[in-house]
Every structure is written in C-alpha cells, then in structure tokens.
C-alpha positions as CSV (number, residue, x, y, z in Angstrom):
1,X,-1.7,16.7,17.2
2,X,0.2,13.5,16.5
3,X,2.8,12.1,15.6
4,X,3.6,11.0,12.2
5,X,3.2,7.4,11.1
6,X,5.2,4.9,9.5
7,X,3.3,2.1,7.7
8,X,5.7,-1.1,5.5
9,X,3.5,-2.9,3.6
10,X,4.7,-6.4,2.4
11,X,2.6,-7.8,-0.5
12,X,3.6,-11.6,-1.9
13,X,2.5,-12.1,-5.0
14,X,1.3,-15.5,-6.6
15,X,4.1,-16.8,-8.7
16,X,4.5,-15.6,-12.2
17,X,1.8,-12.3,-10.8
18,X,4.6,-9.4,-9.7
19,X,4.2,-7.7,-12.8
20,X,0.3,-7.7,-12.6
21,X,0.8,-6.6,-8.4
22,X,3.0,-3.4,-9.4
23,X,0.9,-2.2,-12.0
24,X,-1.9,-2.0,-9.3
25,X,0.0,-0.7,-6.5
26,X,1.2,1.8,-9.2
27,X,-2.2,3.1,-10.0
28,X,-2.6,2.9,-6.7
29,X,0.1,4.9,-5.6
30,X,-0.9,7.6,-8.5
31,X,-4.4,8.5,-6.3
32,X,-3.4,7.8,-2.4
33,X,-0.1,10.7,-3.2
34,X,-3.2,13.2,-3.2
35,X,-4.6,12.2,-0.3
36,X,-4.4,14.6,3.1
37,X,-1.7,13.5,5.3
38,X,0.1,11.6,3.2
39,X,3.7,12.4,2.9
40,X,4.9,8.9,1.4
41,X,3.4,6.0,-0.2
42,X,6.0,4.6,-2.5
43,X,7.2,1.2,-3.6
44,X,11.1,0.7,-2.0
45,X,11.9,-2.8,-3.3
46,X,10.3,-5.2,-6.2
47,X,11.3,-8.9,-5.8
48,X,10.0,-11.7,-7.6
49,X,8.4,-13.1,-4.3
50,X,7.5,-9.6,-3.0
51,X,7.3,-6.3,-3.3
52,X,7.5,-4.0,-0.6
53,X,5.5,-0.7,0.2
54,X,6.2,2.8,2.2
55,X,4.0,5.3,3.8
56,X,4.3,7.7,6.2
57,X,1.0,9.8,7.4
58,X,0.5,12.9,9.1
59,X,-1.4,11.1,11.7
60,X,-3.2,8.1,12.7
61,X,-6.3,10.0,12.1
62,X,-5.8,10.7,8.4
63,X,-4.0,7.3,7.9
64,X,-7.1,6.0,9.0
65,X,-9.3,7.7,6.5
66,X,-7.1,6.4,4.1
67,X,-7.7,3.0,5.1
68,X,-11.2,3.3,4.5
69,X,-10.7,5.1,1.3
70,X,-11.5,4.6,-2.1
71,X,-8.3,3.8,-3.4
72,X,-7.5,1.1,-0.6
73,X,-10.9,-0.6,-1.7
74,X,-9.7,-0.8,-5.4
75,X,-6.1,-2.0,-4.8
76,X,-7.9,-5.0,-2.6
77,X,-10.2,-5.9,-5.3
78,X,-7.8,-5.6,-7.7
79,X,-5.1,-7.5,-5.5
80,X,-8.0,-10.1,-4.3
81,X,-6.4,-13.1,-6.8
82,X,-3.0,-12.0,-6.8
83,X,-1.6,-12.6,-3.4
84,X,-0.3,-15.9,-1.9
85,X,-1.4,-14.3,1.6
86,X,-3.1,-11.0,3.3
87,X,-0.6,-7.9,2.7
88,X,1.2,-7.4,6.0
89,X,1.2,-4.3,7.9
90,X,3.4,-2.7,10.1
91,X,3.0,0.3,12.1
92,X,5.8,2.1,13.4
C-alpha cells in the first residue's frame, strides 16, 4: 500500500472572478469529500488574486481516479473562463 498524498492546488482567478471560482470549488468540494481515499480536499486561504486548495489521498492510485473523475471534469469546465492561468499542482 502507499503512502498518503499531499496535493496544494493554486487557482488565480481573473480579476473581479474570486467569488464566481469559490462557488465552484465549493460545489466541487461538496462531491470529491465522498470520494474513496480522500481524506482532505478543503479550501485553506481565499485571496483576491488566488485561492488556495488542500487534498490529501489515501494513495496515488485513488488520487488518480479522482483525477479522472467526474467532479474534476465539471470544476474544469466550469473554471475554463475564470482563470488567468492553468491551476497549479503540487504533489508532496
């Protein structure tokens, strides 16, 4: 089995869009929490210029399966016009 893993997700939202970026992640948040192996996925700090996100997984496996989830889909569509940039990952 492996080792848990950390994921910080930095999303920069287009001026004047933070609110509209939240409310996504937010719904977001409400379906990944249900997902196996996740044992945090929680917004930790809300900026005008960014907002940043926290996971941790049971594994890479099952973070994985998240990745190519449902509710990862949505959040991109939903975030496609939002964003100054890609969302950057970490792995840890």
């Amino acid at each position: 089995m492996s080792d848990p893993v950390d994921v910080t997700a930095i999303f920069l939202p287009i001026p004047g869009e933070v609110f509209r970026v939240k409310l996504a992640l937010d719904i977001a948040i409400e379906q990944v929490v249900t997902e196996p192996g996740c044992i945090r996925y929680e917004i930790t700090d809300v900026a005008e210029d960014r907002i940043v996100l926290t996971e941790r997984w049971e594994s890479e496996e099952l973070l994985d399966n998240h990745l190519q989830g449902p509710a990862v889909q949505d959040l991109g569509e939903s975030l496609s016009a939002l964003l100054v940039e890609p969302v950057k990952v970490s792995r840890s």
